[in-house]
PDB file of N, H, CA, C and O in Angstrom:
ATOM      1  N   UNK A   1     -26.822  -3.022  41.917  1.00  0.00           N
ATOM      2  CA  UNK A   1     -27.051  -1.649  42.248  1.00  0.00           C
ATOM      3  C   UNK A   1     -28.503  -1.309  41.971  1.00  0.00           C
ATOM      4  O   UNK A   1     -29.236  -1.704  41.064  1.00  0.00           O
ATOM      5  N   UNK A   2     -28.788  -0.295  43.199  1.00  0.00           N
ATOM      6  H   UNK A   2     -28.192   0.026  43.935  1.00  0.00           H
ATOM      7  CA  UNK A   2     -30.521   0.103  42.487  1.00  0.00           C
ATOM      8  C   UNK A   2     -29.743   1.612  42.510  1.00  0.00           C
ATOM      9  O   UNK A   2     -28.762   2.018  43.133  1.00  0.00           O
ATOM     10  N   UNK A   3     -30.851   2.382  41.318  1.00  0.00           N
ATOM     11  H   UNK A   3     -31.648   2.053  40.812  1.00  0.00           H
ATOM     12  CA  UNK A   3     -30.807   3.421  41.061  1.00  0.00           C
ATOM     13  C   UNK A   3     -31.955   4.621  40.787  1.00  0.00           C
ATOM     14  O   UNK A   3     -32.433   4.698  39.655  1.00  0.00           O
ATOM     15  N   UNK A   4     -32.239   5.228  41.466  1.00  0.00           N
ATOM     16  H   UNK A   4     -31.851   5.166  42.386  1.00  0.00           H
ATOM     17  CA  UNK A   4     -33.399   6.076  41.235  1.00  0.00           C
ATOM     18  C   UNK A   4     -32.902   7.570  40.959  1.00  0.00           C
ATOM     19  O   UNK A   4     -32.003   7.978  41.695  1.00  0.00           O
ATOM     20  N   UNK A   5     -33.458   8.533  39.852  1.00  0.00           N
ATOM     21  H   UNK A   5     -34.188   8.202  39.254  1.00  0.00           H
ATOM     22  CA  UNK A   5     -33.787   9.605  39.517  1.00  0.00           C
ATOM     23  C   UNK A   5     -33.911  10.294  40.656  1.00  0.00           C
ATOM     24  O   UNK A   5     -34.189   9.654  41.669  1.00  0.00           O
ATOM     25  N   UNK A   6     -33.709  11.946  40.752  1.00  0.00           N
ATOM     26  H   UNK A   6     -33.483  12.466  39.929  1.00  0.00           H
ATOM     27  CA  UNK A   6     -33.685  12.459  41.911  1.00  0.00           C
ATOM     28  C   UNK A   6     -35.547  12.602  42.307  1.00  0.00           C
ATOM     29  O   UNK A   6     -36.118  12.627  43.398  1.00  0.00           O
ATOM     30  N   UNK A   7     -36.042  12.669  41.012  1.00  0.00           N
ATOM     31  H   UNK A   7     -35.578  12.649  40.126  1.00  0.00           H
ATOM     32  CA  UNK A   7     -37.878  13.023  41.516  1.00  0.00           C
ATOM     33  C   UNK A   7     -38.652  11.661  42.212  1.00  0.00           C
ATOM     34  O   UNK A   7     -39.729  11.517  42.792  1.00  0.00           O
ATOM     35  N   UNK A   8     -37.122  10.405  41.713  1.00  0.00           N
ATOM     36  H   UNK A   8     -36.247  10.522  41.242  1.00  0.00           H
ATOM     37  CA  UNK A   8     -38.429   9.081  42.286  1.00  0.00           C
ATOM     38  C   UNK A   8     -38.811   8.135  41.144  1.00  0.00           C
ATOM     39  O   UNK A   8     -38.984   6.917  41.176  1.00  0.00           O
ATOM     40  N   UNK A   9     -38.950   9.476  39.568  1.00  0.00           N
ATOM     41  H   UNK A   9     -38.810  10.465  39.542  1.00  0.00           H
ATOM     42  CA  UNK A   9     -39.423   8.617  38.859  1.00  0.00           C
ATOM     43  C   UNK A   9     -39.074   7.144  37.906  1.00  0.00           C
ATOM     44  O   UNK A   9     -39.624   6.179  37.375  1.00  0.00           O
ATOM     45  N   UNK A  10     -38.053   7.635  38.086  1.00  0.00           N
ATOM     46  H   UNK A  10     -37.607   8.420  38.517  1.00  0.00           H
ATOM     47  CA  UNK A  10     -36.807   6.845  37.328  1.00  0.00           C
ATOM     48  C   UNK A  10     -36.371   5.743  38.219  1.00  0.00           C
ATOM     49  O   UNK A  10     -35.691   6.057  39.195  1.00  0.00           O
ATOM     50  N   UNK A  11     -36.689   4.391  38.006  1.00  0.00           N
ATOM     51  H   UNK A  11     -37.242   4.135  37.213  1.00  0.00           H
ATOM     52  CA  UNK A  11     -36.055   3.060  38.504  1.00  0.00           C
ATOM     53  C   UNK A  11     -35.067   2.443  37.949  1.00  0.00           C
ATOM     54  O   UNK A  11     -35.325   2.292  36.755  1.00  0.00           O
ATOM     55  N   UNK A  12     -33.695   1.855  38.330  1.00  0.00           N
ATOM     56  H   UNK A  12     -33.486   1.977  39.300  1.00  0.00           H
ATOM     57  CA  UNK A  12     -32.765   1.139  37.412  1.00  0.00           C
ATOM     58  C   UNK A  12     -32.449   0.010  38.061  1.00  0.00           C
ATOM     59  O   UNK A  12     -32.720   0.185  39.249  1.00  0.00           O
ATOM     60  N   UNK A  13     -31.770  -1.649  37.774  1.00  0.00           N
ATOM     61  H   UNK A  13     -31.550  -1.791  36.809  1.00  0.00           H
ATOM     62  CA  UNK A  13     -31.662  -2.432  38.743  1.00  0.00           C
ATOM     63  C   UNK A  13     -30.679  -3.071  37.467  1.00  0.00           C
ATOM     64  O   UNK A  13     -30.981  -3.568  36.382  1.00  0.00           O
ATOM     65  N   UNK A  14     -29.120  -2.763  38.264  1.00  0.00           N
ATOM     66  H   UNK A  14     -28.875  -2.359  39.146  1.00  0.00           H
ATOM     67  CA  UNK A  14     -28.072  -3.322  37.840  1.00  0.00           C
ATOM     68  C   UNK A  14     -27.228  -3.933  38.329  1.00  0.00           C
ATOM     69  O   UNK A  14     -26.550  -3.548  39.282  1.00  0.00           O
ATOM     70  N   UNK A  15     -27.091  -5.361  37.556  1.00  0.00           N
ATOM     71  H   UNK A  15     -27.641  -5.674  36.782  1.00  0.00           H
ATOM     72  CA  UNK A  15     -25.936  -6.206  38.054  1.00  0.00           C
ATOM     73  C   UNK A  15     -24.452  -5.738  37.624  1.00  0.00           C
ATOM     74  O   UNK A  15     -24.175  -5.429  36.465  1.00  0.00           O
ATOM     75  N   UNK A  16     -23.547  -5.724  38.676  1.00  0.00           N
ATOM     76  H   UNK A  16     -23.773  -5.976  39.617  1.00  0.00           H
ATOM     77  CA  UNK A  16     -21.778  -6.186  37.838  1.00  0.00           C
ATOM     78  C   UNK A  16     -22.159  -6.965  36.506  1.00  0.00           C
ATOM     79  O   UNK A  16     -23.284  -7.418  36.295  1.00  0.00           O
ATOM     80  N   UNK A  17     -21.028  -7.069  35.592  1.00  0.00           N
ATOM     81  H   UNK A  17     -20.115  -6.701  35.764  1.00  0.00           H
ATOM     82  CA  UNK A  17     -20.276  -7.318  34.695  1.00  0.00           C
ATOM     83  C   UNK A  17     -20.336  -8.566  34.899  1.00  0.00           C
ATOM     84  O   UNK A  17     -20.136  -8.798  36.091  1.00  0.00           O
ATOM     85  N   UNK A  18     -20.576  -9.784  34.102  1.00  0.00           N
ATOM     86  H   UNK A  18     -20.738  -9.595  33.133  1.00  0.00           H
ATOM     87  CA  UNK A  18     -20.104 -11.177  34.108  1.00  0.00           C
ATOM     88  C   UNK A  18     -18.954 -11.383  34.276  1.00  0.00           C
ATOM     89  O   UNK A  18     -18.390 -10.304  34.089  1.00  0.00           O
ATOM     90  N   UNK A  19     -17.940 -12.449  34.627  1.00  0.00           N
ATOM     91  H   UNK A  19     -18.398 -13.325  34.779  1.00  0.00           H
ATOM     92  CA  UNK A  19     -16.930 -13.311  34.662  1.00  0.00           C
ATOM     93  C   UNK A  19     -15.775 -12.128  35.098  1.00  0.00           C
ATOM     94  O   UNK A  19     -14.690 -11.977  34.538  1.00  0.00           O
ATOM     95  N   UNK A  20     -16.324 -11.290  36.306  1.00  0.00           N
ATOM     96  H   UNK A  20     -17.206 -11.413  36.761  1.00  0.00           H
ATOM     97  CA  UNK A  20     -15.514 -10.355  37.085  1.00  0.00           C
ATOM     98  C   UNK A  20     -14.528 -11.334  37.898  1.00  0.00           C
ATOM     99  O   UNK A  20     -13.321 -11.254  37.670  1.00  0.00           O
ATOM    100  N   UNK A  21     -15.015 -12.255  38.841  1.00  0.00           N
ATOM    101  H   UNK A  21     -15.996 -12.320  39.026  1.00  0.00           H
ATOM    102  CA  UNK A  21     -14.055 -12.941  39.729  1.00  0.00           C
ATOM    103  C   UNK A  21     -14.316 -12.553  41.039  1.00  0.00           C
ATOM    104  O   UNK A  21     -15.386 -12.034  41.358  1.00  0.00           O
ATOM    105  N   UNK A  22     -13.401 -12.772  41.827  1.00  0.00           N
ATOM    106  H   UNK A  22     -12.532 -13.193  41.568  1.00  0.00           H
ATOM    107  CA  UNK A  22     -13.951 -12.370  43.018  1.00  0.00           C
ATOM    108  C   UNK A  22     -12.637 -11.063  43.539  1.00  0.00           C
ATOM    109  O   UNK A  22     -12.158 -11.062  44.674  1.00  0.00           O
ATOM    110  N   UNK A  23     -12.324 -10.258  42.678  1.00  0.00           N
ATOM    111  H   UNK A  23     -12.713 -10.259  41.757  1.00  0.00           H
ATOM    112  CA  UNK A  23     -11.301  -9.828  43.065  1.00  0.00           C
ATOM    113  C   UNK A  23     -11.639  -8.316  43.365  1.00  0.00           C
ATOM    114  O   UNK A  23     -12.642  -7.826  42.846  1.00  0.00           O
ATOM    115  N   UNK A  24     -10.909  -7.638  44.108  1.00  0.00           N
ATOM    116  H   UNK A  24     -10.094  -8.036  44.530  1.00  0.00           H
ATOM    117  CA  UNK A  24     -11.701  -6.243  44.836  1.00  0.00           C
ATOM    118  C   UNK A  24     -12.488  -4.813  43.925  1.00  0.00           C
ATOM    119  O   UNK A  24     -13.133  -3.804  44.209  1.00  0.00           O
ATOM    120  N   UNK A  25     -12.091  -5.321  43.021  1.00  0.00           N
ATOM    121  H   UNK A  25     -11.567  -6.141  42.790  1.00  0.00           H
ATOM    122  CA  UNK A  25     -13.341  -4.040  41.935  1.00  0.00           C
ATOM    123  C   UNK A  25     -14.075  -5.051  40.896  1.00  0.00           C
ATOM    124  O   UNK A  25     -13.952  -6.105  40.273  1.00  0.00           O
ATOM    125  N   UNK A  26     -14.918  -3.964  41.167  1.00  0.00           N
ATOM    126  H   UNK A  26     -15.017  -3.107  41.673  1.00  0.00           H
ATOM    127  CA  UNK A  26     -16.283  -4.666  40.060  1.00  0.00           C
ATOM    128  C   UNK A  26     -17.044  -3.432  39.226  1.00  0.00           C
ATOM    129  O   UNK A  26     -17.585  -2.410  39.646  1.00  0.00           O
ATOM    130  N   UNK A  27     -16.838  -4.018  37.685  1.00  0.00           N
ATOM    131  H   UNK A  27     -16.398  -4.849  37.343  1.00  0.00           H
ATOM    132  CA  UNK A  27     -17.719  -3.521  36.822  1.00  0.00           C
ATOM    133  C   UNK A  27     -19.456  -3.408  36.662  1.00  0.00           C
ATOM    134  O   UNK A  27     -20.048  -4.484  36.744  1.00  0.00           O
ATOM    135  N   UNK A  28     -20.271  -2.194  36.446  1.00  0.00           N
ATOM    136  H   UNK A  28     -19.790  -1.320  36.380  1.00  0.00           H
ATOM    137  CA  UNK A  28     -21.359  -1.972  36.160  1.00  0.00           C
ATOM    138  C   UNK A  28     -21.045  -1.531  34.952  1.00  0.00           C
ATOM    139  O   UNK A  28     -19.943  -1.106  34.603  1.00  0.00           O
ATOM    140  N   UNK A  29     -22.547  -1.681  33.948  1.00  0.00           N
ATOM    141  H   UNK A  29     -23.442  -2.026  34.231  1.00  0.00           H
ATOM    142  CA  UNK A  29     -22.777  -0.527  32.921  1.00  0.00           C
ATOM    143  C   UNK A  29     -24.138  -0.709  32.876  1.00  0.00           C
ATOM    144  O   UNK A  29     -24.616  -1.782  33.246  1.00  0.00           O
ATOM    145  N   UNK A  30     -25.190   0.657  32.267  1.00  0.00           N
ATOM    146  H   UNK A  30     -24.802   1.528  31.967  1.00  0.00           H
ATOM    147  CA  UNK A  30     -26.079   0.747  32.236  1.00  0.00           C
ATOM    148  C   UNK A  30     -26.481   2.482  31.882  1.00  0.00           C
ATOM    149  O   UNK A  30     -25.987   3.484  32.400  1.00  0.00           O
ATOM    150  N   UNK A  31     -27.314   2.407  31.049  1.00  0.00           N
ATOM    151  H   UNK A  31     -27.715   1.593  30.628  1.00  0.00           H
ATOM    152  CA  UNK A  31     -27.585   3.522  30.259  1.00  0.00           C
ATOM    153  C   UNK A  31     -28.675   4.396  31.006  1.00  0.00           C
ATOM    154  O   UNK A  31     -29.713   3.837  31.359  1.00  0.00           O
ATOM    155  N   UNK A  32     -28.494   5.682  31.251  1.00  0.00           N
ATOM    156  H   UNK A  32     -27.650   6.137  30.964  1.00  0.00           H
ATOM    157  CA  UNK A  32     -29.360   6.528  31.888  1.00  0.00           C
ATOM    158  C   UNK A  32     -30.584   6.698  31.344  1.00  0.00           C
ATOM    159  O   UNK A  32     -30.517   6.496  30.131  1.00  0.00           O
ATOM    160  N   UNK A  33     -31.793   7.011  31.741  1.00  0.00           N
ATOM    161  H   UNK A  33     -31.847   7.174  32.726  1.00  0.00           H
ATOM    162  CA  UNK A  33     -32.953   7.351  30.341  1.00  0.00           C
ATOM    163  C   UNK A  33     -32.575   8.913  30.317  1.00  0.00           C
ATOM    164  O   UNK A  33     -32.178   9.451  29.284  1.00  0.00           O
ATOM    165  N   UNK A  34     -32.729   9.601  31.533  1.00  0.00           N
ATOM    166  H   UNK A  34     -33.052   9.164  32.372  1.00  0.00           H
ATOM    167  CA  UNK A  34     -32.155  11.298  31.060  1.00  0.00           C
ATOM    168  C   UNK A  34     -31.050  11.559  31.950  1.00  0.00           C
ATOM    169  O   UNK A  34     -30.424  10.836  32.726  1.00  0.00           O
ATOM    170  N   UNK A  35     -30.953  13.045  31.567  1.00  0.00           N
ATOM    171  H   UNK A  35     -31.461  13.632  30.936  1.00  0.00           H
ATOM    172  CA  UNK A  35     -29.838  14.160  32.591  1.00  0.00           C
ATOM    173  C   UNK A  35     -30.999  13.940  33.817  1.00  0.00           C
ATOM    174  O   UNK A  35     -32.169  13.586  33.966  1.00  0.00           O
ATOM    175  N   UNK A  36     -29.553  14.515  34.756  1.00  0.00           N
ATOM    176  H   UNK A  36     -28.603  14.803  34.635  1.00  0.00           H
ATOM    177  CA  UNK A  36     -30.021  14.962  36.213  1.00  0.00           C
ATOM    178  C   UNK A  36     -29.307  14.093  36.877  1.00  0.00           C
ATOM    179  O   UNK A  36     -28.404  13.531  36.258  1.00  0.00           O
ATOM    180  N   UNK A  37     -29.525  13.759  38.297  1.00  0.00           N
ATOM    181  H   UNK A  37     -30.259  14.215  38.800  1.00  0.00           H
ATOM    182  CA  UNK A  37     -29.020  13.620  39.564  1.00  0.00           C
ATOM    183  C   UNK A  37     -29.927  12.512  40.304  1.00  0.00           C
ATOM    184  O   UNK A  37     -31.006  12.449  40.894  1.00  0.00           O
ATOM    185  N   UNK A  38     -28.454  11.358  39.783  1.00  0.00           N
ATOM    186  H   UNK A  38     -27.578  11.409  39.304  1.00  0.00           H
ATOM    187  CA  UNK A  38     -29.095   9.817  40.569  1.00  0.00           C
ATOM    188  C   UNK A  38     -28.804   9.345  42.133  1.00  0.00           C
ATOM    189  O   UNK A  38     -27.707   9.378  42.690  1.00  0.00           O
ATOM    190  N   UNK A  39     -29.656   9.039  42.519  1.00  0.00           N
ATOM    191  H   UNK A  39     -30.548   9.012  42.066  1.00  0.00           H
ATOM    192  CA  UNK A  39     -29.211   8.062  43.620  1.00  0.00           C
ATOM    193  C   UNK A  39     -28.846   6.883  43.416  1.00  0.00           C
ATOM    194  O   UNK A  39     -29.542   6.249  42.623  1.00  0.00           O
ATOM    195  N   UNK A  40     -27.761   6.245  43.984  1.00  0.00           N
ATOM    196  H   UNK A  40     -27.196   6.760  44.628  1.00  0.00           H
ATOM    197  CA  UNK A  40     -27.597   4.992  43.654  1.00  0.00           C
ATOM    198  C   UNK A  40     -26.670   4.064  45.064  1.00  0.00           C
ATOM    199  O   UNK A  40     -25.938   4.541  45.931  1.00  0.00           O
ATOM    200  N   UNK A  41     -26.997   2.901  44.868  1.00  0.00           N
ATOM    201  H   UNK A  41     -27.591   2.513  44.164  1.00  0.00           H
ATOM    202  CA  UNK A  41     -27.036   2.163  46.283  1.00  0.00           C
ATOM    203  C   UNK A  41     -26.258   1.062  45.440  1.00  0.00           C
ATOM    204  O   UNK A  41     -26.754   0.575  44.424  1.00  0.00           O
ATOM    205  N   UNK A  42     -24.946   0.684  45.948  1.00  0.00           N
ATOM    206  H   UNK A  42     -24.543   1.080  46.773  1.00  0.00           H
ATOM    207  CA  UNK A  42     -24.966  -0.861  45.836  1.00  0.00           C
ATOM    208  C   UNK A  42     -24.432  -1.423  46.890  1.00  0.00           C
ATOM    209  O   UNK A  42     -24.002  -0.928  47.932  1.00  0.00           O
ATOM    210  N   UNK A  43     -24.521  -2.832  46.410  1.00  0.00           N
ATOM    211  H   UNK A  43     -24.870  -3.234  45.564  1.00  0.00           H
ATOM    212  CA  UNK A  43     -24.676  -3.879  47.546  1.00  0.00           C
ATOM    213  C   UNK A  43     -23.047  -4.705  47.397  1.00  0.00           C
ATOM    214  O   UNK A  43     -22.646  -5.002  46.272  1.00  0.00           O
ATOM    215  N   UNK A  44     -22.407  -4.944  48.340  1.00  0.00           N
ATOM    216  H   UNK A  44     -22.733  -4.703  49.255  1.00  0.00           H
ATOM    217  CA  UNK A  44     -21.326  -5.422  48.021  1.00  0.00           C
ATOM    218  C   UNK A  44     -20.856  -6.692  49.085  1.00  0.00           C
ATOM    219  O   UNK A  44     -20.827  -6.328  50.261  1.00  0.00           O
ATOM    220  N   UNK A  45     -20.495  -8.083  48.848  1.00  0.00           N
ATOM    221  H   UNK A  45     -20.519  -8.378  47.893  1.00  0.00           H
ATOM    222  CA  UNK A  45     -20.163  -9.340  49.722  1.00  0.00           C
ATOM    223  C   UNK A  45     -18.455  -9.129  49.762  1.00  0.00           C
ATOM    224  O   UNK A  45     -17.802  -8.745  48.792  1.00  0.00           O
ATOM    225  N   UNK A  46     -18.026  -9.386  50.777  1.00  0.00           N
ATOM    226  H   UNK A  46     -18.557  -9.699  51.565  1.00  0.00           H
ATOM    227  CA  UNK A  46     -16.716  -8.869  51.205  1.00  0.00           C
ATOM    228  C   UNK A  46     -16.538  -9.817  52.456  1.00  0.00           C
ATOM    229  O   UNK A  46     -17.333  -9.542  53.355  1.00  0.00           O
ATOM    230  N   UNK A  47     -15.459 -11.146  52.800  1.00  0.00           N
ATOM    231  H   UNK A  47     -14.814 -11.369  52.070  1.00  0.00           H
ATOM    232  CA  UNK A  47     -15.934 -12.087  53.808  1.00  0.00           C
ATOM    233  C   UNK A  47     -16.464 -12.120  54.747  1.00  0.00           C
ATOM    234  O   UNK A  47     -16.252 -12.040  55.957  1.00  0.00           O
ATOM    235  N   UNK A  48     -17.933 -12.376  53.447  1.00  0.00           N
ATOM    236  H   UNK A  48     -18.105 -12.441  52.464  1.00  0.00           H
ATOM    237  CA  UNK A  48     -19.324 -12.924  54.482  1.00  0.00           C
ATOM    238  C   UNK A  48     -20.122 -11.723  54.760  1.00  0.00           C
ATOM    239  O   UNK A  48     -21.336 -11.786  54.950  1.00  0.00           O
ATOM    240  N   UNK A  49     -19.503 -10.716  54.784  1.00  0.00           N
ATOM    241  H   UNK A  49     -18.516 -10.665  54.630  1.00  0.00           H
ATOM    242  CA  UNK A  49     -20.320  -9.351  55.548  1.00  0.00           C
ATOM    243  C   UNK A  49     -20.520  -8.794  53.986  1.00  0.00           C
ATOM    244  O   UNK A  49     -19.765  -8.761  53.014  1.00  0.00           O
ATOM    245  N   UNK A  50     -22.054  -8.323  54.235  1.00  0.00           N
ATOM    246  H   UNK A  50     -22.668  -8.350  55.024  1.00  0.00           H
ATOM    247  CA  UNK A  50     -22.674  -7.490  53.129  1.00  0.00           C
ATOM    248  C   UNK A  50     -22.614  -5.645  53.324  1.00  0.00           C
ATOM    249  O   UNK A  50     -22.947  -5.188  54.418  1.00  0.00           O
ATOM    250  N   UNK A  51     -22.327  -5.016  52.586  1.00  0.00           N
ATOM    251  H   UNK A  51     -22.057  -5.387  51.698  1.00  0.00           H
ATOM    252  CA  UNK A  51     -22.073  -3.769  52.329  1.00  0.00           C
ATOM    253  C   UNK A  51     -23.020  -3.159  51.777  1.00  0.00           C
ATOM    254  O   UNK A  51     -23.433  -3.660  50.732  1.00  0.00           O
ATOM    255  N   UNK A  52     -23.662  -1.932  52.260  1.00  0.00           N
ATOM    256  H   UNK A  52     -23.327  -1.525  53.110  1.00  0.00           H
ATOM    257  CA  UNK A  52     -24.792  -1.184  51.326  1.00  0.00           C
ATOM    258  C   UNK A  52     -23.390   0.471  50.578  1.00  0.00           C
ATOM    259  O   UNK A  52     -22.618   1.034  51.354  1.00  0.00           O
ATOM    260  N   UNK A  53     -23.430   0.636  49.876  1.00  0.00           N
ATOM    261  H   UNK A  53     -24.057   0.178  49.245  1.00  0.00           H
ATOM    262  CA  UNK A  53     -22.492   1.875  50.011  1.00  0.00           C
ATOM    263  C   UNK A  53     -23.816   3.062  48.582  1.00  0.00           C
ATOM    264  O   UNK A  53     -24.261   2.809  47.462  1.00  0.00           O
ATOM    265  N   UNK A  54     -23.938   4.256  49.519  1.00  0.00           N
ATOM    266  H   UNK A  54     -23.577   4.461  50.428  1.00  0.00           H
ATOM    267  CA  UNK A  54     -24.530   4.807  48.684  1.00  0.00           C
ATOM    268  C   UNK A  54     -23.642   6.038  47.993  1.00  0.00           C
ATOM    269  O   UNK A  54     -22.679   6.545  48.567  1.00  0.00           O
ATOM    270  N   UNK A  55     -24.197   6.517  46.431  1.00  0.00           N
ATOM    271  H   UNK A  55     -24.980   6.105  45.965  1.00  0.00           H
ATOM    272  CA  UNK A  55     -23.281   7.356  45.690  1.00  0.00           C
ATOM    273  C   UNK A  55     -24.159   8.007  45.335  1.00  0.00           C
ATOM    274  O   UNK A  55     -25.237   7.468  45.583  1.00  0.00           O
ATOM    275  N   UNK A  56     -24.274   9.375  44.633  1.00  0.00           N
ATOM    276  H   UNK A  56     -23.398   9.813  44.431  1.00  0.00           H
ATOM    277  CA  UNK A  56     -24.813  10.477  44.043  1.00  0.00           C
ATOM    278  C   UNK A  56     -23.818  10.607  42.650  1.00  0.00           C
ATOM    279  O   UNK A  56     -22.589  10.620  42.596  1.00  0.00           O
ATOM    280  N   UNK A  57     -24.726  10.688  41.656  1.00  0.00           N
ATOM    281  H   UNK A  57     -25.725  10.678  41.700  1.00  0.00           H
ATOM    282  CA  UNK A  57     -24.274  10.906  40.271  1.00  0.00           C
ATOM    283  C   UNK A  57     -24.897  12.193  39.471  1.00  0.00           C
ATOM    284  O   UNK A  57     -26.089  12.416  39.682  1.00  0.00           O
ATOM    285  N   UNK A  58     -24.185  13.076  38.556  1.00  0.00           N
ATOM    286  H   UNK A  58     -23.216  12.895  38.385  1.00  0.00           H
ATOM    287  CA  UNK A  58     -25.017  13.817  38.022  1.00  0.00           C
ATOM    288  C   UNK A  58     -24.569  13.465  36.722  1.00  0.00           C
ATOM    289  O   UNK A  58     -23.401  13.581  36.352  1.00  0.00           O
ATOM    290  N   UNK A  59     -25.766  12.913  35.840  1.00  0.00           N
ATOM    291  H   UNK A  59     -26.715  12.819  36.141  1.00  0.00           H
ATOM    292  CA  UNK A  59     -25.500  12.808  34.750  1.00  0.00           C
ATOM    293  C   UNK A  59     -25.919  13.764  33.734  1.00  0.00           C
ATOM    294  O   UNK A  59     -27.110  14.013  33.544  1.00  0.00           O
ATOM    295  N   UNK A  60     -24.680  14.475  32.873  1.00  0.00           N
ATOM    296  H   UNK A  60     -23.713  14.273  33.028  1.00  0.00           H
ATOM    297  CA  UNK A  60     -25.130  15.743  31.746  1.00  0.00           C
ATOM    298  C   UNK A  60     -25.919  15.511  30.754  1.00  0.00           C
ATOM    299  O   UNK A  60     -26.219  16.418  29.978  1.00  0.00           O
TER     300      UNK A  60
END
């Protein structure tokens, strides 16, 4: 997953969870630096075909 802050300033670059598997959900974790309202993009392999899926977060 990439993740940017709503101003831009804020960069994050997170992998899933180790020894997930290949089975249909997958774990992230990763600590915000502040509040506010992320963009976030991840990337997902699903047979053979790659997935972009984007989300909006507001973190308090």
């Amino acid at each position: 997953m990439v993740i940017f802050s709503e101003d831009g300033e804020k960069y994050l670059h997170v992998h899933a969870l180790e020894n997930q598997g290949n089975g249909p959900q997958a774990s992230f974790e990763t600590t915000f630096p502040e509040s506010g309202v992320y963009k976030i993009w991840g990337q997902f392999q699903k047979e053979g075909n790659v997935f972009t899926i984007p989300f909006v977060v507001e973190v308090p």
